[in-house]
PDB file of N, CA, C and O in Angstrom:
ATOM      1  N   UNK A   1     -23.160   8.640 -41.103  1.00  0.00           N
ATOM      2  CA  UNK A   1     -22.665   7.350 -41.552  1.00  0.00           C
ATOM      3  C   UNK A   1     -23.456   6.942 -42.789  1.00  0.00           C
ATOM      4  O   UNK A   1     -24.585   7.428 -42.865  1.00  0.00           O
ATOM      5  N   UNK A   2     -22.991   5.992 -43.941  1.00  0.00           N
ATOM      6  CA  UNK A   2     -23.464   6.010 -45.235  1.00  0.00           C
ATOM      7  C   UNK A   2     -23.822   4.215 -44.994  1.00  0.00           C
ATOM      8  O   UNK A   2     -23.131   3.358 -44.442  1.00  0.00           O
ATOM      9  N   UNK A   3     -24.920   4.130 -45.531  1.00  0.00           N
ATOM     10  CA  UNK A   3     -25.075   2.866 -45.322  1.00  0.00           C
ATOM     11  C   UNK A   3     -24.404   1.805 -46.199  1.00  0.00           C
ATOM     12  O   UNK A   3     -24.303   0.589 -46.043  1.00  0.00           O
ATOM     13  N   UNK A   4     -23.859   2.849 -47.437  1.00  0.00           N
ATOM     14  CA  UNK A   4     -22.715   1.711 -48.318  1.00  0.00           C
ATOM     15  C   UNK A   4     -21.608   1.273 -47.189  1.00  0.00           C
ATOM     16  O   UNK A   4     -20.933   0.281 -47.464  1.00  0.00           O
ATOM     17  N   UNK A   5     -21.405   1.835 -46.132  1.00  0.00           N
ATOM     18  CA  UNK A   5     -20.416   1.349 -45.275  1.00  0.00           C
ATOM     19  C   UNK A   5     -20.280   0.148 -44.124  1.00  0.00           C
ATOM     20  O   UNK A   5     -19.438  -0.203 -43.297  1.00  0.00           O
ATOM     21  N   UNK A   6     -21.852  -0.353 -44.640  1.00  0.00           N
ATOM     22  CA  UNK A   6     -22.409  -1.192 -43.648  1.00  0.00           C
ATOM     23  C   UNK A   6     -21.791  -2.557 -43.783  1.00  0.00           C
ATOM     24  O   UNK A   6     -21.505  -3.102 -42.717  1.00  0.00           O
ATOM     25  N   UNK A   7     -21.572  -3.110 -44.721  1.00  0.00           N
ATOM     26  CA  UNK A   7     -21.124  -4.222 -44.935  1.00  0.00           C
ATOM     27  C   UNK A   7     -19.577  -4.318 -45.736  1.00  0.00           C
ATOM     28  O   UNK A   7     -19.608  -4.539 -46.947  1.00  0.00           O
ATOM     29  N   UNK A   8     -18.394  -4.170 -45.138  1.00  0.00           N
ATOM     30  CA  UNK A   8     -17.360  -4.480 -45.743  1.00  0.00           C
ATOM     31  C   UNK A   8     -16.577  -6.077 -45.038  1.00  0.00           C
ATOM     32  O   UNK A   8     -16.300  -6.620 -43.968  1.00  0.00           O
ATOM     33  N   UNK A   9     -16.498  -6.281 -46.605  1.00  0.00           N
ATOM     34  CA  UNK A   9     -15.802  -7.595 -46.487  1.00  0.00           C
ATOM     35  C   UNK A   9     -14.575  -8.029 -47.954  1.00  0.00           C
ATOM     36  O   UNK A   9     -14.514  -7.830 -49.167  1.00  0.00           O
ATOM     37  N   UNK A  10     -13.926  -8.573 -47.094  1.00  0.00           N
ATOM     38  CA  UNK A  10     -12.786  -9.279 -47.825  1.00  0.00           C
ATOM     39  C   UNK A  10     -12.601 -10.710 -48.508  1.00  0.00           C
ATOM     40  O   UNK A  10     -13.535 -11.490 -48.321  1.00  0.00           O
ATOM     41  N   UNK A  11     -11.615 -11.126 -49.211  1.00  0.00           N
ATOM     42  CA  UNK A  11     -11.802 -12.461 -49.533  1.00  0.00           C
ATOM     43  C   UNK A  11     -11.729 -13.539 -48.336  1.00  0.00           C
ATOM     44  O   UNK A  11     -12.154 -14.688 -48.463  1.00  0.00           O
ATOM     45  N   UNK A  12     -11.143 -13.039 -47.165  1.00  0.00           N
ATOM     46  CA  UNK A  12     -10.446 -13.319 -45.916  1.00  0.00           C
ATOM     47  C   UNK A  12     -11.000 -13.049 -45.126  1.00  0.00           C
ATOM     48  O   UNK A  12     -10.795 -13.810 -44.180  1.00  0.00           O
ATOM     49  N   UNK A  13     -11.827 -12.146 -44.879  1.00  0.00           N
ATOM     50  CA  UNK A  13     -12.738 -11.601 -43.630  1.00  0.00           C
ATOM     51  C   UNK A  13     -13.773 -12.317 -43.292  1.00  0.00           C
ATOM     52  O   UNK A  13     -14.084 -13.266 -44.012  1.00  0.00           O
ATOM     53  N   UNK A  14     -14.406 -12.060 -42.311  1.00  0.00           N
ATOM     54  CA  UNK A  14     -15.412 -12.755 -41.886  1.00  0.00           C
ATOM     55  C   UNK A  14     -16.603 -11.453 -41.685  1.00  0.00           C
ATOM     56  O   UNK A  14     -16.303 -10.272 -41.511  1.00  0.00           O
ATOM     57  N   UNK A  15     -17.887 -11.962 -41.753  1.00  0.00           N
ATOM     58  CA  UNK A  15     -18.682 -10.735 -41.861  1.00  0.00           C
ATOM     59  C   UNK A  15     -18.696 -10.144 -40.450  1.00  0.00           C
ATOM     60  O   UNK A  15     -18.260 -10.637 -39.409  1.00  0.00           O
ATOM     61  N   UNK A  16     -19.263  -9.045 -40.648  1.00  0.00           N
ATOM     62  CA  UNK A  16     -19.482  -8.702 -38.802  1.00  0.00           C
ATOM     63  C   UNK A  16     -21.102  -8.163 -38.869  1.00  0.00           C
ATOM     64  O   UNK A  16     -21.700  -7.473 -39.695  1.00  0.00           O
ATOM     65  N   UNK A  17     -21.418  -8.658 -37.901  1.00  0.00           N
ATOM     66  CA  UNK A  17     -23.003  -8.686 -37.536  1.00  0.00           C
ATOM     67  C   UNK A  17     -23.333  -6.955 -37.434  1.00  0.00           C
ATOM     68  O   UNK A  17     -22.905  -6.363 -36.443  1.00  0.00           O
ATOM     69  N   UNK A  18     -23.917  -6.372 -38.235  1.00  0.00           N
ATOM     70  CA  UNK A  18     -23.641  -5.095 -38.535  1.00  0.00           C
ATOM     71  C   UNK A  18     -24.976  -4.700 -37.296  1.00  0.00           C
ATOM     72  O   UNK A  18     -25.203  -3.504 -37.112  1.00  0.00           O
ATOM     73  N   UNK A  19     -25.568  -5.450 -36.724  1.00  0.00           N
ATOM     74  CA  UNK A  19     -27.052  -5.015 -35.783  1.00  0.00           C
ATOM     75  C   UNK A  19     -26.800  -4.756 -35.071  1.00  0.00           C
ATOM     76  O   UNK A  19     -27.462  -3.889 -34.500  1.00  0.00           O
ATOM     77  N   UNK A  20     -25.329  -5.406 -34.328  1.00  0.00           N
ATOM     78  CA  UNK A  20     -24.536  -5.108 -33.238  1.00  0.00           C
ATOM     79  C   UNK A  20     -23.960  -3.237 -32.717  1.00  0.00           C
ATOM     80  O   UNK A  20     -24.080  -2.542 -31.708  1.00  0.00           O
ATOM     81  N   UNK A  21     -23.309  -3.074 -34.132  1.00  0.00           N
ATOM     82  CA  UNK A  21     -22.697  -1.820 -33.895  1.00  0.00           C
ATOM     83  C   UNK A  21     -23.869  -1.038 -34.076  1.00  0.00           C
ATOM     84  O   UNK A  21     -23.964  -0.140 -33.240  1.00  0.00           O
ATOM     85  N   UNK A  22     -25.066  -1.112 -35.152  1.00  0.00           N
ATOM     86  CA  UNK A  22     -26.497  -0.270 -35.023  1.00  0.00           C
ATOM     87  C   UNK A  22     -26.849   0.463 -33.507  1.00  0.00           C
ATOM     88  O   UNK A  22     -26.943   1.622 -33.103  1.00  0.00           O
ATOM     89  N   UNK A  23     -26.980  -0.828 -32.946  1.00  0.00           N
ATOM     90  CA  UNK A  23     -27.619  -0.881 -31.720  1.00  0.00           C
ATOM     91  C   UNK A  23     -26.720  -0.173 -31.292  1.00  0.00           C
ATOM     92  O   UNK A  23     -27.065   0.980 -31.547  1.00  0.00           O
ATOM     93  N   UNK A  24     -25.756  -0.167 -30.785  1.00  0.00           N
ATOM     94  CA  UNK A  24     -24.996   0.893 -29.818  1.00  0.00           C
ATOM     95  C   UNK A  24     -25.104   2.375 -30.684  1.00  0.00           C
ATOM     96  O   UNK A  24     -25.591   3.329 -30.078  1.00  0.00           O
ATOM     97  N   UNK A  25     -24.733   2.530 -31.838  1.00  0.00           N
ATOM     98  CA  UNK A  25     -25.028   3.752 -32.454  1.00  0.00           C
ATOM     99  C   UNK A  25     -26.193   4.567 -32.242  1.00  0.00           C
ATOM    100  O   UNK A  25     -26.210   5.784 -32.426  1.00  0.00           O
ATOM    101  N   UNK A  26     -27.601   3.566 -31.675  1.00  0.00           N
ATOM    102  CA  UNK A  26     -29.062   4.071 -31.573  1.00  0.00           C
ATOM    103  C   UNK A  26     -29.371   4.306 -29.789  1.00  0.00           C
ATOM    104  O   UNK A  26     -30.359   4.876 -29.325  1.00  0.00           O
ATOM    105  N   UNK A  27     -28.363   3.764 -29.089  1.00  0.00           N
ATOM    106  CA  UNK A  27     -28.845   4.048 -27.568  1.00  0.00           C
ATOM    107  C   UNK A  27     -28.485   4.804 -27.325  1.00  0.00           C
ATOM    108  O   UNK A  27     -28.862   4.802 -26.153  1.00  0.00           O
ATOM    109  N   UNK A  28     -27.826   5.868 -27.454  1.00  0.00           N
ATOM    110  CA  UNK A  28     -27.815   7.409 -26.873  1.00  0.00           C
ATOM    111  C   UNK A  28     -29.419   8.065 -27.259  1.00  0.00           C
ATOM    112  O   UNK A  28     -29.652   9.180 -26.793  1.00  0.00           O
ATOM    113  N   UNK A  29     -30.298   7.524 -27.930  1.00  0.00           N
ATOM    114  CA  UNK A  29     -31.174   8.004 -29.001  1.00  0.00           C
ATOM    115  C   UNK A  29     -32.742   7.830 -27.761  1.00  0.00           C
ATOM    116  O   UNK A  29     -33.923   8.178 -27.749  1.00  0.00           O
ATOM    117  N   UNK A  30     -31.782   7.083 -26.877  1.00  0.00           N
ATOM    118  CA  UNK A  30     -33.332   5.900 -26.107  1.00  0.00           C
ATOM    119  C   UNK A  30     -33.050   6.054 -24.898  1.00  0.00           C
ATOM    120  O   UNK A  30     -33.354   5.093 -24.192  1.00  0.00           O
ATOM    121  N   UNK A  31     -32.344   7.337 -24.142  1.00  0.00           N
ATOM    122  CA  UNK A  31     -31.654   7.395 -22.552  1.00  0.00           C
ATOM    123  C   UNK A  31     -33.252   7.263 -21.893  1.00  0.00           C
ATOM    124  O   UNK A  31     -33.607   6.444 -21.045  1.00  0.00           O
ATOM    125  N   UNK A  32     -34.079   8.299 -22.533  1.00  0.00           N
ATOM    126  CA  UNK A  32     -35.550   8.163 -21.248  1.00  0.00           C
ATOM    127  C   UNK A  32     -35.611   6.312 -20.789  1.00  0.00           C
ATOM    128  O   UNK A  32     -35.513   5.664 -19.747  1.00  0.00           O
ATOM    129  N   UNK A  33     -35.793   6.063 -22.023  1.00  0.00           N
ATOM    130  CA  UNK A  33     -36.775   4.539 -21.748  1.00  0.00           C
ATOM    131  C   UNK A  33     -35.086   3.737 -20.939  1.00  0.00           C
ATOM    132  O   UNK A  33     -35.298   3.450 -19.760  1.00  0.00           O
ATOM    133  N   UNK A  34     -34.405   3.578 -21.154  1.00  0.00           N
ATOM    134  CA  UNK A  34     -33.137   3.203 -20.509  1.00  0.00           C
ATOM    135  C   UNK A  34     -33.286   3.619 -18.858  1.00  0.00           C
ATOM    136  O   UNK A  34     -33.233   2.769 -17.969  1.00  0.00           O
ATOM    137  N   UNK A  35     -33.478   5.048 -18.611  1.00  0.00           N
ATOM    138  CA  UNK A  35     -33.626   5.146 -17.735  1.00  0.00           C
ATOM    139  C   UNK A  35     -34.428   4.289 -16.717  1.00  0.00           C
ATOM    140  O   UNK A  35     -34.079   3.717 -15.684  1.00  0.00           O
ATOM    141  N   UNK A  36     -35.340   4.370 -17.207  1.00  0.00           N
ATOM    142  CA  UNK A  36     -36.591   4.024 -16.747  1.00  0.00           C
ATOM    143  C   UNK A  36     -37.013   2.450 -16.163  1.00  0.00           C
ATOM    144  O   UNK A  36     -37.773   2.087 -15.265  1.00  0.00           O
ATOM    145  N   UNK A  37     -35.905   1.512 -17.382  1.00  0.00           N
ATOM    146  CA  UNK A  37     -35.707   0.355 -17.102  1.00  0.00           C
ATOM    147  C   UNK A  37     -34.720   0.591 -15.911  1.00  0.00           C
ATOM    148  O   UNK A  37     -35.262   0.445 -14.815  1.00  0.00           O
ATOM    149  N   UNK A  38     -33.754   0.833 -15.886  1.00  0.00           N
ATOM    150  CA  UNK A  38     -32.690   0.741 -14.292  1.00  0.00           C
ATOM    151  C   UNK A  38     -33.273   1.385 -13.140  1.00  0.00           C
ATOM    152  O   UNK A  38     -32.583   1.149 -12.148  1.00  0.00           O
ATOM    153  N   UNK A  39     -34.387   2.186 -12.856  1.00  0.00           N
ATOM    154  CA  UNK A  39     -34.908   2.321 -11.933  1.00  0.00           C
ATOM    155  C   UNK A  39     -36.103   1.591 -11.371  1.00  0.00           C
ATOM    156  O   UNK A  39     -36.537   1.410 -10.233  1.00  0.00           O
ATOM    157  N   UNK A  40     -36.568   1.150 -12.886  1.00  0.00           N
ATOM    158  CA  UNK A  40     -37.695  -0.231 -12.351  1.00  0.00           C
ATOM    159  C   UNK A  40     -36.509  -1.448 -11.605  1.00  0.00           C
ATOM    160  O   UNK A  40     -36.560  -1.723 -10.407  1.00  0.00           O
ATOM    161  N   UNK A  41     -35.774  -1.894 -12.294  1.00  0.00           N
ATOM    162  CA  UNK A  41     -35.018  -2.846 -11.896  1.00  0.00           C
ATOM    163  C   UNK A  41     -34.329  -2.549 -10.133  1.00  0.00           C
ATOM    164  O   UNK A  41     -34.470  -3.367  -9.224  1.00  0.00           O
ATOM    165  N   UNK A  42     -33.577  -1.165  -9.985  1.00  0.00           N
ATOM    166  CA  UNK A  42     -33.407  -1.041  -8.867  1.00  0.00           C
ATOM    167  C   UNK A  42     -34.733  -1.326  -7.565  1.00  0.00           C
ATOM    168  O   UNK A  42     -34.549  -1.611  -6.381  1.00  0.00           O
ATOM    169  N   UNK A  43     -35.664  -1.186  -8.081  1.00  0.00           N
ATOM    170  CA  UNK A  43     -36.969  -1.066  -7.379  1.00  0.00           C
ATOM    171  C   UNK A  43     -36.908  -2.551  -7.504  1.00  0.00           C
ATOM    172  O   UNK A  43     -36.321  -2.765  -6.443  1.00  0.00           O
ATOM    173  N   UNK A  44     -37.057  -3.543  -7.942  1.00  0.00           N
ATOM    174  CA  UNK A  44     -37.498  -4.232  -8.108  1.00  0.00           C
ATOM    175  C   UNK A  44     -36.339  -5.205  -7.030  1.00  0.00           C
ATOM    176  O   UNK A  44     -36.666  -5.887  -6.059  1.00  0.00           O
ATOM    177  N   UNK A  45     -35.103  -5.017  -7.519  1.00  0.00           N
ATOM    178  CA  UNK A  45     -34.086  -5.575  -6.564  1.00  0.00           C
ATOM    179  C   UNK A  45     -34.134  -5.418  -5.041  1.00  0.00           C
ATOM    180  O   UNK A  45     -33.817  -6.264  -4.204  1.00  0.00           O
ATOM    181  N   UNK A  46     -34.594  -4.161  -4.838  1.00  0.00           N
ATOM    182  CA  UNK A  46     -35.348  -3.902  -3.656  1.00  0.00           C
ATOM    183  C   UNK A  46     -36.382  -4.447  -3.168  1.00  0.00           C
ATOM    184  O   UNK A  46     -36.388  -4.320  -1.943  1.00  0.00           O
ATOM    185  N   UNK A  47     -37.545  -5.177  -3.690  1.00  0.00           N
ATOM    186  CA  UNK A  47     -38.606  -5.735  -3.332  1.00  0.00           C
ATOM    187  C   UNK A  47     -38.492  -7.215  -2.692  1.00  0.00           C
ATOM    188  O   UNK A  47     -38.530  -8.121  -3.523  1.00  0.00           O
ATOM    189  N   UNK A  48     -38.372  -7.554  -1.480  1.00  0.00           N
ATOM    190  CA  UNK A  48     -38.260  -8.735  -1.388  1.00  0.00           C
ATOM    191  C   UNK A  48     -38.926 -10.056  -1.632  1.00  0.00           C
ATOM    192  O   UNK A  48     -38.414 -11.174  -1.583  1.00  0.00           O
ATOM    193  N   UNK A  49     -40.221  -9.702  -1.916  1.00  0.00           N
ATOM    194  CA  UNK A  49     -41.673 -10.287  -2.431  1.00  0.00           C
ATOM    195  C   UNK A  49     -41.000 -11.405  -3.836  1.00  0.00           C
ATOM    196  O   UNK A  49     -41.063 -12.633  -3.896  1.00  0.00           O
ATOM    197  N   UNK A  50     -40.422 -10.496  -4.772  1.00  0.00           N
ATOM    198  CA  UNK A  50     -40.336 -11.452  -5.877  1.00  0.00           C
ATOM    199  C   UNK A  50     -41.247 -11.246  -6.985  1.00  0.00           C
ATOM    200  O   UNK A  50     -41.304 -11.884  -8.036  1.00  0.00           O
ATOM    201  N   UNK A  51     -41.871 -10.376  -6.644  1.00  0.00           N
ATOM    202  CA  UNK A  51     -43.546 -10.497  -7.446  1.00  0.00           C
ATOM    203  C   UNK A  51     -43.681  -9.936  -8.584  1.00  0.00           C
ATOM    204  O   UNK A  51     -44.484 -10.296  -9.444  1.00  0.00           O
ATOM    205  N   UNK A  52     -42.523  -8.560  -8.713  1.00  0.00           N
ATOM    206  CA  UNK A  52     -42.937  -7.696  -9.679  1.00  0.00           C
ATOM    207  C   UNK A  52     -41.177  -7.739 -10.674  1.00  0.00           C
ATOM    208  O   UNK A  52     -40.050  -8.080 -10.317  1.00  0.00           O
ATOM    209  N   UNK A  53     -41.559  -7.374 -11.584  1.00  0.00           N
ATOM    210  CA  UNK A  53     -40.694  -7.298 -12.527  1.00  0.00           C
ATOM    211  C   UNK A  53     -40.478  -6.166 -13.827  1.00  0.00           C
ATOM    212  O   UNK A  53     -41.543  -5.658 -14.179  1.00  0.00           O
ATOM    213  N   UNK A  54     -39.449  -5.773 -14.470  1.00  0.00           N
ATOM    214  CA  UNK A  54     -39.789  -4.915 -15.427  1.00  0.00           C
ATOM    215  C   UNK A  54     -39.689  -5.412 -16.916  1.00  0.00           C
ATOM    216  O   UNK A  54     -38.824  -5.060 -17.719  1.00  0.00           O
ATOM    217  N   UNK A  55     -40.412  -6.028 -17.079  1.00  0.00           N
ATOM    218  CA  UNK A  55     -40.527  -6.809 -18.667  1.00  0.00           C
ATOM    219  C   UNK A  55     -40.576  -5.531 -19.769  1.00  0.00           C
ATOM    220  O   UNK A  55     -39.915  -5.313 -20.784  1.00  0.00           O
ATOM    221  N   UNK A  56     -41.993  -4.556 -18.900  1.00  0.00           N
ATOM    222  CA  UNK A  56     -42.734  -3.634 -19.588  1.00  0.00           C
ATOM    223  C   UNK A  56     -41.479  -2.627 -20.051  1.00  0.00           C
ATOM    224  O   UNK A  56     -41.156  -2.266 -21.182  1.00  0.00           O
ATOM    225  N   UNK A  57     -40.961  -2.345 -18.893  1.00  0.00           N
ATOM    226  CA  UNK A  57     -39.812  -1.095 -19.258  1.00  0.00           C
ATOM    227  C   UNK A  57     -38.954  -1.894 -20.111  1.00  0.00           C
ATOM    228  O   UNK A  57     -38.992  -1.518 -21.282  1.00  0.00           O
ATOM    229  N   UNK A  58     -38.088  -3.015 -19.854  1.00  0.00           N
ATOM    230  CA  UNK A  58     -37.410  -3.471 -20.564  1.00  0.00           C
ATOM    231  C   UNK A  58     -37.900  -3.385 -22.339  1.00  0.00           C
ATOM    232  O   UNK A  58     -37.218  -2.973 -23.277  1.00  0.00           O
ATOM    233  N   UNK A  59     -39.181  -3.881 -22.358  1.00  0.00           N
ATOM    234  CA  UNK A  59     -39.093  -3.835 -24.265  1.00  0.00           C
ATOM    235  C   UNK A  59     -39.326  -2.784 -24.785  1.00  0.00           C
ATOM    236  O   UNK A  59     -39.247  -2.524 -25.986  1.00  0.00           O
ATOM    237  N   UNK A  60     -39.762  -1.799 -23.558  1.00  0.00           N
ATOM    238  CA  UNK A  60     -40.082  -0.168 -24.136  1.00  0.00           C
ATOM    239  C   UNK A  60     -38.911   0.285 -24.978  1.00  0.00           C
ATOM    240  O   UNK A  60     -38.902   0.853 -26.070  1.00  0.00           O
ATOM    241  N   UNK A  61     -37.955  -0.097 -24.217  1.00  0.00           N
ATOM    242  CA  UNK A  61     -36.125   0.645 -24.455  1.00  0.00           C
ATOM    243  C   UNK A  61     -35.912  -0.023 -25.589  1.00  0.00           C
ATOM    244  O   UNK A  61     -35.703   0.624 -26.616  1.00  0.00           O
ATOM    245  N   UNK A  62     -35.929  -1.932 -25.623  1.00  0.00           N
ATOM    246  CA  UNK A  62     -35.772  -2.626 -26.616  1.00  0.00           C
ATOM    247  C   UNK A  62     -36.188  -1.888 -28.057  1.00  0.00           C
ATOM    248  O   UNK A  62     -35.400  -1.592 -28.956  1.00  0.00           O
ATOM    249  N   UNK A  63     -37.736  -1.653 -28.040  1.00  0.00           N
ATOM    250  CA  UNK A  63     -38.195  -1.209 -29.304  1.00  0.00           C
ATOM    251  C   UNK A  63     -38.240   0.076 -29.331  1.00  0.00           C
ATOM    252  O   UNK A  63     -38.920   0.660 -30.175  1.00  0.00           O
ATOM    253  N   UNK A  64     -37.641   0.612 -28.563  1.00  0.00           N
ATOM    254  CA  UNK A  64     -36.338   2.516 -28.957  1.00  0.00           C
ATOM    255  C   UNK A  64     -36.070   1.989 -30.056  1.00  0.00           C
ATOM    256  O   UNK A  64     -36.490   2.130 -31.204  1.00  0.00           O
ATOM    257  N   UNK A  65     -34.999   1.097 -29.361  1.00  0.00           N
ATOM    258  CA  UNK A  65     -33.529   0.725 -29.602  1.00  0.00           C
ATOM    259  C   UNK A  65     -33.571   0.179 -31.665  1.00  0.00           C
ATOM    260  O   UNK A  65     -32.957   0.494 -32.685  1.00  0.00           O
ATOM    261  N   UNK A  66     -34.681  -0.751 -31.281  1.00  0.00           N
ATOM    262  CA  UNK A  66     -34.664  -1.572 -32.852  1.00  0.00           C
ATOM    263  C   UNK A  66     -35.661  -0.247 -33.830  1.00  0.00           C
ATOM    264  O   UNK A  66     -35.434  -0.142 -35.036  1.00  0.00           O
ATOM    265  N   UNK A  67     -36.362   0.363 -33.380  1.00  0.00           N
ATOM    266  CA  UNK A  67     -36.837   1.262 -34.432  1.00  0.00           C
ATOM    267  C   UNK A  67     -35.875   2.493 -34.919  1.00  0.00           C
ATOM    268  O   UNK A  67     -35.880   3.004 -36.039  1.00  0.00           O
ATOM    269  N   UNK A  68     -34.982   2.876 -33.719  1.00  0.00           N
ATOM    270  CA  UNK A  68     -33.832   3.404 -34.048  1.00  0.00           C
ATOM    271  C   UNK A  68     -32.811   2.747 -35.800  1.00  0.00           C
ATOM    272  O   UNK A  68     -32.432   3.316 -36.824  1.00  0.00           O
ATOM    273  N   UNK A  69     -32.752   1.437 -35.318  1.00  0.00           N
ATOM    274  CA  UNK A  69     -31.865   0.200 -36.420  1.00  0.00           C
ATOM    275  C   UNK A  69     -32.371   0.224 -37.327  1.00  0.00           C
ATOM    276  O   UNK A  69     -31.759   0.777 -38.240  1.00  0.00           O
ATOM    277  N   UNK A  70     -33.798  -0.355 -37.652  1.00  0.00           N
ATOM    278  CA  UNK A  70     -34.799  -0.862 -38.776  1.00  0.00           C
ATOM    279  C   UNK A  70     -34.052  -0.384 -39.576  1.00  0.00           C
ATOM    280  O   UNK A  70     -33.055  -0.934 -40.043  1.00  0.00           O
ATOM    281  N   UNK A  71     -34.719   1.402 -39.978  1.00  0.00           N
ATOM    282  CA  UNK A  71     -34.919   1.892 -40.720  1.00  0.00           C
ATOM    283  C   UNK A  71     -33.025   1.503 -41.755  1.00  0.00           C
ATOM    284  O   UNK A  71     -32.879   1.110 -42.913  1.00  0.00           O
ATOM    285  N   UNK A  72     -32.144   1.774 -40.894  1.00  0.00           N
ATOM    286  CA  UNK A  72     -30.571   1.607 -41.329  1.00  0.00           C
ATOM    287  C   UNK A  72     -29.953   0.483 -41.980  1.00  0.00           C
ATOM    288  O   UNK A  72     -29.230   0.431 -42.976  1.00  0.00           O
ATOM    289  N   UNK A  73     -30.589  -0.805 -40.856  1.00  0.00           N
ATOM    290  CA  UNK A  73     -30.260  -1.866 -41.303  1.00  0.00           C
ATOM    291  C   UNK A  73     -30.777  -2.201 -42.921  1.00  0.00           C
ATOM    292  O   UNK A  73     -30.098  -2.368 -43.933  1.00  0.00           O
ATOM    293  N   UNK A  74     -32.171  -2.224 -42.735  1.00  0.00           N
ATOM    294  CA  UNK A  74     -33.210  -2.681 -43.614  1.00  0.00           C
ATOM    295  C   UNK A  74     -32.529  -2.174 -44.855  1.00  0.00           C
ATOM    296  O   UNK A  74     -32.234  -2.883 -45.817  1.00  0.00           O
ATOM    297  N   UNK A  75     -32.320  -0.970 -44.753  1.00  0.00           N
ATOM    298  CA  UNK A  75     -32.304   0.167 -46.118  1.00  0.00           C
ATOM    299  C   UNK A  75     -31.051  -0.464 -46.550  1.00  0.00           C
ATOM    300  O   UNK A  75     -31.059  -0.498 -47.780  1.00  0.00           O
ATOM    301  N   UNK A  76     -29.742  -1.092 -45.964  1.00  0.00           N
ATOM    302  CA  UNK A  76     -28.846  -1.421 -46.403  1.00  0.00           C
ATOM    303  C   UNK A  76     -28.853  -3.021 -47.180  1.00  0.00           C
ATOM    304  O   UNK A  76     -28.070  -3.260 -48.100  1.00  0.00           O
ATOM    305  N   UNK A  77     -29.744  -3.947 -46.721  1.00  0.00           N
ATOM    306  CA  UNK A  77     -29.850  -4.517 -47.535  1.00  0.00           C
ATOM    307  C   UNK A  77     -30.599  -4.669 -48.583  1.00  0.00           C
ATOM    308  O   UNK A  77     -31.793  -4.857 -48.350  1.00  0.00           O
ATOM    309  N   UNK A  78     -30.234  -4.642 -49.764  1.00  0.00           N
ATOM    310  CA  UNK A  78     -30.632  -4.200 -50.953  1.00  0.00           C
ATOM    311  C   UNK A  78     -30.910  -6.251 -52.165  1.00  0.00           C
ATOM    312  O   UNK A  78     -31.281  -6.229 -53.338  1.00  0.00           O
TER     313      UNK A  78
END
């Protein structure tokens, strides 16, 4: 994909949040840490305590996910 393709717009169009489609383009990229979050979470749904949570796994995947983008997004705006 060419990053001149990142932003098309019309006199009529409305922009489209180009971080959106990034992000799905970059999570095939991040399955470990993905993983990893849905099995903390299953565990966690399991725990009746309440106590524990997966914050940690969760931003692991998160910052896959956005270091995957940066580099794409960034470079496209000029």
């Amino acid at each position: 994909m060419s990053t001149r393709t990142l932003c098309i717009k019309g006199a009529d169009e409305e922009l489209v949040d180009q971080k959106k489609y990034l992000e799905e383009s970059c999570q095939p990229k991040c399955v470990k840490p993905l993983i990893e979050y849905q099995a903390c979470v299953k565990r966690v749904e399991a725990d009746n305590n309440g106590d524990k949570h997966c914050t940690g796994q969760y931003f692991d995947y998160i910052s896959c996910v956005d270091k995957c983008v940066a580099p794409k997004l960034f470079g496209a705006l000029k």
